[in-house]
C-alpha positions, -999 to +999 in steps of 0.1 A: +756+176+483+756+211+466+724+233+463+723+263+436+702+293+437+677+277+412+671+242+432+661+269+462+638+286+438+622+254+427+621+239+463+604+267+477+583+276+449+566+240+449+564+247+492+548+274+490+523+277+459+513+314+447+540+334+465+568+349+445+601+340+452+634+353+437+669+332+449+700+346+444+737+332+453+758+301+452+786+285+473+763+279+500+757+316+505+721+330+492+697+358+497+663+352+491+633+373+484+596+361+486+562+379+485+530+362+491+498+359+515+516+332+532+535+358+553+505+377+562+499+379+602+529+365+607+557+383+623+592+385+605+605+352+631+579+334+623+578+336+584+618+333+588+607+300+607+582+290+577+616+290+550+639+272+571+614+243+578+620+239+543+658+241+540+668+226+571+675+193+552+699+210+534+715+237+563+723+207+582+740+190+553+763+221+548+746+226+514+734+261+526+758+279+547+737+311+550+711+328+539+694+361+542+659+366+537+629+398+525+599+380+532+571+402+526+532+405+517+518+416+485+507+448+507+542+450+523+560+448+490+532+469+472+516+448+444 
């Protein structure tokens, strides 16, 4: 099973409502961005923790080979 960029959006998007996420990549290699009050108080392992929970499905599979992640708050990012 393949995965693009834009089923990664969508997956996370509906995960986590009200954060803003921006997926980019394909081939099973993606680097994601995501800003919200999700990540706030959390340290950068544990909001790393909060994504995979929801692509482990689909790291497991193969679908997602890697990923690199900006996880940030609306302070952190600045808006």
């Amino acid at each position: 099973m393949s995965i693009d960029a834009q089923d990664i959006d969508e997956l996370l998007a509906a995960a986590l409502p009200g954060c803003q996420i921006n997926v980019e990549g394909g081939g099973g290699k993606f680097q994601l961005a995501a800003v919200g009050t999700v990540f706030s108080g959390l340290g950068q392992v544990k909001r790393q923790q909060l994504i995979y929970q929801h692509l482990n499905e689909h790291i497991a599979s193969g679908a997602i080979h890697a990923i690199s992640m900006k996880l940030q708050t609306p302070e952190e990012a600045g808006s």
